[in-house]
C-alpha positions in Angstrom: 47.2 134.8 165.8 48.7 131.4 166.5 51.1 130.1 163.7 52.6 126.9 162.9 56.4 126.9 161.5 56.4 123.7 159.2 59.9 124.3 158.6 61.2 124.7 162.3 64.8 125.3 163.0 67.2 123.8 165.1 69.6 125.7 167.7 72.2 125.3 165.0 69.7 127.2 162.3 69.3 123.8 160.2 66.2 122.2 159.7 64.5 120.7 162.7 65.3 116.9 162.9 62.5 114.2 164.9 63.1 114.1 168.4 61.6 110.5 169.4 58.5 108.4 167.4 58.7 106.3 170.5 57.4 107.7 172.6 55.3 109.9 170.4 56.6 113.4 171.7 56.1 117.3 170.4 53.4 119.4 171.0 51.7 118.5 168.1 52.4 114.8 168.3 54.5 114.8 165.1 57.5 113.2 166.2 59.5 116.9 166.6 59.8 120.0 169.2 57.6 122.7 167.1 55.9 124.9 168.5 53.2 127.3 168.1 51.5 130.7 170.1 48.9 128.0 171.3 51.9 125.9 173.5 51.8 127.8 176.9 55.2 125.5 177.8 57.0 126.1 174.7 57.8 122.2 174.3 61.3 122.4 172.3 63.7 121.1 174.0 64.4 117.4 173.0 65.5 116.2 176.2 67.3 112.7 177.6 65.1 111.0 180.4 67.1 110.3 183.5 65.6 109.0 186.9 66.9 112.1 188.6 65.0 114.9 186.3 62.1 112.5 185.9 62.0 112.7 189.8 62.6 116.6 189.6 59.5 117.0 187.5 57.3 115.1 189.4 58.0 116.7 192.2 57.3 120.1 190.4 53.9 118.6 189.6 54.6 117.2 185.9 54.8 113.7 186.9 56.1 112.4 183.7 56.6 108.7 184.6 52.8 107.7 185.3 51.2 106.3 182.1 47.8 108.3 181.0 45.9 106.3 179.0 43.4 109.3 179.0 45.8 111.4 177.3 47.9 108.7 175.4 50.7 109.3 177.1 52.4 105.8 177.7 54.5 107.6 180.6 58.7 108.2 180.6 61.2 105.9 181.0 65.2 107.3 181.7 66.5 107.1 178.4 63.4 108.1 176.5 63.3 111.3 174.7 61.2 113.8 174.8 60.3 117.3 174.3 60.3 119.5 177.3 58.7 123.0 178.2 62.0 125.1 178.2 61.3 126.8 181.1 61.3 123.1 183.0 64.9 122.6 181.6 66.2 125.7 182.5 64.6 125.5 186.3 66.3 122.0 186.2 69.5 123.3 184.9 69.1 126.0 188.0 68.6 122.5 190.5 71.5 120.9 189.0 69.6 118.1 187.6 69.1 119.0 183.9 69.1 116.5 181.3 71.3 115.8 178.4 70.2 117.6 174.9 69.2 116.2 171.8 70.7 119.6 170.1 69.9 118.8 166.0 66.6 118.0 167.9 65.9 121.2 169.9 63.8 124.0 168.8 66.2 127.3 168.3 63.4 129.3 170.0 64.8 128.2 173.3 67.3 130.0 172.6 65.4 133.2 173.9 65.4 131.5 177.5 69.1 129.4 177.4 72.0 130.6 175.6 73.6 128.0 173.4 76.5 128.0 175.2 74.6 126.7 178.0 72.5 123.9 176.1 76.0 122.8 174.2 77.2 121.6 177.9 74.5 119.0 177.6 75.0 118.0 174.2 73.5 113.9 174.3 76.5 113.3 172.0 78.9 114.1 174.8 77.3 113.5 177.7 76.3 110.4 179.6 72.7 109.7 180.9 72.2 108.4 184.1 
């Protein structure tokens, strides 16, 4: 049965806060990284555009920087944030080319796949964007 946490938590255990209104990101299209049994990519991690993993995930097949009307999806700019399938951060932590980390931002249920430790390297409040 799918369910829906409207009170998500954050990697720190505090309330989930809104990763980006522009763009409009989340699975759900609220504004936040929640997710639910129906999101096969598990879309928490409120991620940093840069050039380098919006190249990375094109050339993974998520190209991310085409607009898609179709779908809404006004396509990524570096700098944007947005919520990412944490299985496409941790394969671009893996390449090197992993993003900075919106952490009050990101989903705790990541935390199954990345250990904190990990995601508090790319904290957005420490680290530069390219």
């Amino acid at each position: 049965m799918a369910t829906h946490d409207p009170i998500a938590k954050n990697v720190f255990g505090e309330p989930l806060v809104a990763c980006s209104f522009q763009p409009l990101t989340g699975y759900f299209r609220d504004g936040c990284c929640k997710t639910d049994d129906n999101d096969a990519g598990t879309h928490v991690v409120c991620a940093v555009m840069t050039a380098q993993f919006l190249a990375f995930s094109a050339s993974r097949g998520n190209d991310l920087g085409t607009p898609r009307p179709e779908w809404r999806f006004p396509g990524l700019r570096a700098g944007d944030q947005w919520c990412l399938c944490a299985n496409r951060w941790r394969e671009a932590h893996a390449a090197g080319v992993a993003p900075a980390v919106v952490l009050e931002s990101t989903n705790r249920t990541v935390l199954d796949l990345v250990p904190l430790a990990v995601l508090n390297q790319f904290d957005s409040r420490t680290t530069a964007s390219e």
